[in-house]
N, C-alpha and C positions, 0 to 999 in steps of 0.2 A: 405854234398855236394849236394846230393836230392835236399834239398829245397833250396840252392841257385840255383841251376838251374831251378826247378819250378816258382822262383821268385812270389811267392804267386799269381800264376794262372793271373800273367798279362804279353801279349806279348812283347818279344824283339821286339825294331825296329832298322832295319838297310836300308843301302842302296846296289844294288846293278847295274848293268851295266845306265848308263844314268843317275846317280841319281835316279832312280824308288826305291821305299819306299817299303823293305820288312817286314811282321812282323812274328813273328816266337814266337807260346807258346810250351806247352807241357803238352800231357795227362798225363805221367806218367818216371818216372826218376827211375831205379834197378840196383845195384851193379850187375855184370857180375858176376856167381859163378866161372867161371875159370878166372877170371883176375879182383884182385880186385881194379888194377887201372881203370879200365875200368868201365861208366855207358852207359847203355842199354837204351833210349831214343822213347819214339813212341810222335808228336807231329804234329804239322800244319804249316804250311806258308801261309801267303796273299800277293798276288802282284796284285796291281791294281784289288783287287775284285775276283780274282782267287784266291781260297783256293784250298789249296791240302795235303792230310795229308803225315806225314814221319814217317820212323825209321829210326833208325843210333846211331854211338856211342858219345862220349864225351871220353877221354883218355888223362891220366896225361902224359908228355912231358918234364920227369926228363931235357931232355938237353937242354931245352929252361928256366929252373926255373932259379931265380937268387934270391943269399942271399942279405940284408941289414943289417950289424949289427944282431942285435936280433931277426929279425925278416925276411921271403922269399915272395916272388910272385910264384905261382906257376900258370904253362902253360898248358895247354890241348887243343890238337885238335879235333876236331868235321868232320863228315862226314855223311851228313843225305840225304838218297834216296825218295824223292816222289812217291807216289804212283797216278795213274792215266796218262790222259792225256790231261791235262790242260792247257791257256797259260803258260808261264814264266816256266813249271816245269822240271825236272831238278834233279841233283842230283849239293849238294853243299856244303864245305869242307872249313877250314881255323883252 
C-alpha cells in the first residue's frame, strides 16, 4: 500500500473550492505500529504556487469497502493538516 500511495514520487492532482487545481505528493508513507490499518503520511500540497507541507493519516474504511464477485474495492480516508501559514492552507479530509 506505501507505494501506491507514493505513486512513484509523482503528485496527485485534484480540485478544490472554484475549480482551483490542487496537487498533493508525499515524502514518505509508514504503517502506524498501533494500528495497522492505519498509514502515517508526511507530504506537500500546491495551490496556485503556494506549497505547503503536511502530515496526516490514510485509514482503511471497512464500512465503505464493497465486494464484486471475486474480487473488493477497498476505501480509506485521508486527513492531512498543513503546516505553516500560507494561502489556500488548511487542513483537508475525504
Amino acid at each position: 500500500m506505501p507505494e501506491l500511495i507514493m505513486n512513484n514520487a509523482k503528485p496527485y492532482f485534484g480540485k478544490i473550492d472554484n475549480n482551483t487545481k490542487i496537487n498533493v505528493g508525499f515524502y514518505s508513507v509508514f504503517v502506524d505500529k498501533d494500528s495497522p490499518e492505519t498509514y502515517k503520511v508526511n507530504g506537500y500540497s500546491n495551490v496556485e504556487g503556494a506549497k505547503a507541507d503536511f502530515e496526516g493519516a490514510v485509514t482503511f474504511n471497512p464500512k465503505r469497502t464493497k465486494k464484486f464477485n471475486e474480487s473488493s474495492v477497498r476505501f480509506y480516508d485521508y486527513k492531512f493538516s498543513e503546516k505553516g501559514s500560507v494561502k489556500h492552507n488548511g487542513v483537508f479530509s475525504g
